[in-house]
C-alpha positions, -999 to +999 in steps of 0.1 A: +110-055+240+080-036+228+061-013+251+025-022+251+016+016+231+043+005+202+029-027+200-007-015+196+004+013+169+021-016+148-008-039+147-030-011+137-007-005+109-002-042+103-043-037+100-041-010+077-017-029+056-039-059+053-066-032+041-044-016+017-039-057+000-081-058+001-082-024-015-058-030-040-072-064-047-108-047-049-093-021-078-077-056-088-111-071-100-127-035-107-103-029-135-104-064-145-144-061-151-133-035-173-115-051-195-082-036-182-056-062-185-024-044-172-042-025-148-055-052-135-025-072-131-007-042-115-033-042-087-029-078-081+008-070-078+005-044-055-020-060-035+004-088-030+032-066-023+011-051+006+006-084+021+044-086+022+047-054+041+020-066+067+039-099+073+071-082+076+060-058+104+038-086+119+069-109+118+087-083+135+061-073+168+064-113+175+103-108+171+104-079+194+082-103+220+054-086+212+016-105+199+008-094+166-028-095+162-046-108+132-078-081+131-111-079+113-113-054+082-133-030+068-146-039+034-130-015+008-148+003-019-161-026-048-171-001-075-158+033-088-168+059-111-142+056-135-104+041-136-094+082-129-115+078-098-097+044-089-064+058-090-074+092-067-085+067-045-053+048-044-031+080-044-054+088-012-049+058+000-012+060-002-007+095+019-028+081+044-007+047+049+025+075+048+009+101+073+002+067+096+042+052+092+050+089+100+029+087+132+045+052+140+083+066+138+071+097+156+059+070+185+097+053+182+114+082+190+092+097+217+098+060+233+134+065+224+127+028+210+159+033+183+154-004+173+117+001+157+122+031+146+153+023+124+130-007+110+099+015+101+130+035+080+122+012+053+085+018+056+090+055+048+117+049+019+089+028+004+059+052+010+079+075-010+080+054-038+046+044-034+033+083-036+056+090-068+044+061-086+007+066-077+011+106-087+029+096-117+001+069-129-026+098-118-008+122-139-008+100-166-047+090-164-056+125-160-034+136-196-055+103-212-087+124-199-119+107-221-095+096-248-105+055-251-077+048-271-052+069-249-064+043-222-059+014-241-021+022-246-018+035-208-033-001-202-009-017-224+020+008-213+012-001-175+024-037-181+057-025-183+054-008-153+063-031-124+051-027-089+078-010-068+091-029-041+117-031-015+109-059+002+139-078+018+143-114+009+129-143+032+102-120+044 
C-alpha cells in the first residue's frame, strides 16, 4: 500500500512524464516544419516512449492500491531558436525529469517503502541513458555549428539512431 505522500510524488511524476511526451511531441512537429526528417521521427519516438513510462508508473500507483490521477498540463514550448536550441532544451529537460526520479527514490527510502523504490530503479537506469544520449546528440549539434550540410548528414545520421528504451514488455 501506498502512503498518501508517495502516492502524490508519483502522480506528479506521472504528470511530468505526460509533459515530457507533449514536449517531445512539440520538438516532434518543430523539426518536422524544418524539414528535418530524422529528427523529427526521433521525437515522435521519444515522445512515445515517454508515454510508456507514464503508463508504467500510473499502472503501478493503481497496483500498489493507490488512484493515479490523470492531470491537466502545461503547454510546452511550440517554437525555438534553432534545432541547437531544441536539443539544450531537451538535455534540460532530461536532468530535470532525473533530479525529480532522484527526489522520488529519496521519498521511498525515507518511507522505508523498499517495494517503490526498487521499481523507480529502472527509472534512474533509464534517466541515465536518456542524459548520455541527449549530451551526445548536443555534442554532436554543437560540432555541426552553422554548417547546413553538417546538419543534413546529422539529420540523416540520426535515423540510425534509435530511441533508447527499457521499457518492460506488456506495459
Amino acid at each position: 500500500m501506498l502512503s498518501e505522500n508517495m502516492q502524490a510524488a508519483l502522480n506528479k511524476q506521472i504528470r511530468i512524464e505526460a509533459e515530457s511526451s507533449q514536449i517531445y511531441l512539440a520538438m516532434a512537429s518543430y523539426a518536422e516544419r524544418k524539414g528535418l526528417e530524422g529528427v523529427s521521427q526521433f521525437m515522435y519516438d521519444a515522445s512515445d516512449e515517454e508515454r510508456q513510462h507514464l503508463l508504467k508508473m500510473f499502472k503501478y500507483v493503481n497496483e500498489r492500491g493507490g488512484f493515479a490521477k490523470v492531470s491537466e498540463l502545461s503547454q510546452p514550448a511550440l517554437e525555438f531558436g534553432s534545432i541547437k536550441e531544441m536539443f539544450e532544451t531537451l538535455f534540460k529537460h532530461e536532468v530535470f525529469v532525473s533530479k525529480s526520479i532522484n527526489e522520488l527514490v529519496h521519498i521511498s527510502l525515507e518511507e522505508k517503502d523498499y517495494a517503490t523504490h526498487n521499481f523507480l530503479q529502472w527509472y534512474v537506469a533509464e534517466q541515465i541513458e536518456e542524459e548520455a544520449q541527449a549530451r551526445t546528440i548536443l555534442d554532436k549539434i554543437n560540432l555541426i555549428g552553422d554548417d547546413k550540410g553538417g546538419l543534413y548528414l546529422f539529420d540523416n545520421d540520426i535515423k540510425q539512431l534509435n530511441v533508447v528504451s527499457s521499457v518492460a514488455p506488456g506495459v
